[in-house]
C-alpha positions as CSV (number, residue, x, y, z in Angstrom):
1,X,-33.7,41.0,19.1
2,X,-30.5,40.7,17.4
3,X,-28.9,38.1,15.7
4,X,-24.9,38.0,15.8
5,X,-23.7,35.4,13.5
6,X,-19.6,34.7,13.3
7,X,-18.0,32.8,10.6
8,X,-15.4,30.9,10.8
9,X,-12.7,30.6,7.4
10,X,-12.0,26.8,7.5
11,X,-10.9,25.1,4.6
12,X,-13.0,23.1,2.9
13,X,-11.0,19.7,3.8
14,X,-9.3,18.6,6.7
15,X,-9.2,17.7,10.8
16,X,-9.9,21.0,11.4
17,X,-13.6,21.6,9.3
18,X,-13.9,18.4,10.7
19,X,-13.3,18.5,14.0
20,X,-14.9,21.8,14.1
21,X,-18.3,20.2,12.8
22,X,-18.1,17.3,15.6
23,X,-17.6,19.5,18.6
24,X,-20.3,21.8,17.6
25,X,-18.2,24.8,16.9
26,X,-19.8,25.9,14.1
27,X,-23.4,24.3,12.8
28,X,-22.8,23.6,8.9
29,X,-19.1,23.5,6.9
30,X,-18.6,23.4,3.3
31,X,-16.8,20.1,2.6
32,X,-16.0,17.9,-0.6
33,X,-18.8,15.3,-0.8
34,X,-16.0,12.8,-1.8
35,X,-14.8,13.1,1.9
36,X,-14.6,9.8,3.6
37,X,-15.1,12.1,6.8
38,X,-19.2,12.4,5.8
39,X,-19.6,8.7,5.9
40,X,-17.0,8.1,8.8
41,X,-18.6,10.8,11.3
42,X,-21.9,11.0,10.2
43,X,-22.4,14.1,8.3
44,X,-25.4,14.8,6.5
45,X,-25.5,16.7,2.9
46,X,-28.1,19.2,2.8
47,X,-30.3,19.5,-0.6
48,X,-29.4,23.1,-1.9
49,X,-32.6,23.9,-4.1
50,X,-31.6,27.6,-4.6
51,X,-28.0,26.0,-6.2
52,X,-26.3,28.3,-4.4
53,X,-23.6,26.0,-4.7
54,X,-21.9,25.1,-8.3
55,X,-21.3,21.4,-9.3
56,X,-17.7,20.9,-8.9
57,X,-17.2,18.0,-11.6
58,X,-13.8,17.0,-10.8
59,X,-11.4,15.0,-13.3
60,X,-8.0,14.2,-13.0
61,X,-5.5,15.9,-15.0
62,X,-2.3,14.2,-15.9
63,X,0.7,16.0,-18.4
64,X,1.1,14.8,-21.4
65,X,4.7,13.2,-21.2
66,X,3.7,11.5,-17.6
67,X,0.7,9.4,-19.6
68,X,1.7,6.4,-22.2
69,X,-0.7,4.5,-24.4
70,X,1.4,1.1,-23.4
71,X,1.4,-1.0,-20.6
72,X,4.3,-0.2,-17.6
């Protein structure tokens, strides 16, 4: 028996992914975990013990001449 899988290119944030994972369209979506969507619809975050997926430790990042040490 064979098994035909399809993939879908969905970015990882948006109505789409989303929608996508609530209809059923496609089983599993990479998404941010900061995505209020996970909470909001119920998502679950599955454990990844092979760490097939990098830690994406985000920071913001502001130019130099946009930042000031005093008060606005």
């Amino acid at each position: 028996m064979a098994v035909i899988a399809f993939v879908l290119a969905l970015a990882p944030t948006g109505t789409i992914t989303q929608t996508a994972l609530r209809n059923g369209t496609v089983d599993a979506a990479d998404i941010f975990s900061t995505d209020p969507a996970v909470s909001r619809y119920g998502f679950v975050s599955l454990r990844d013990p092979r760490n097939l997926f990098a830690a994406q430790n985000v920071m913001p990042l502001f130019k130099r001449d946009v930042c000031s040490s005093g008060t606005s």
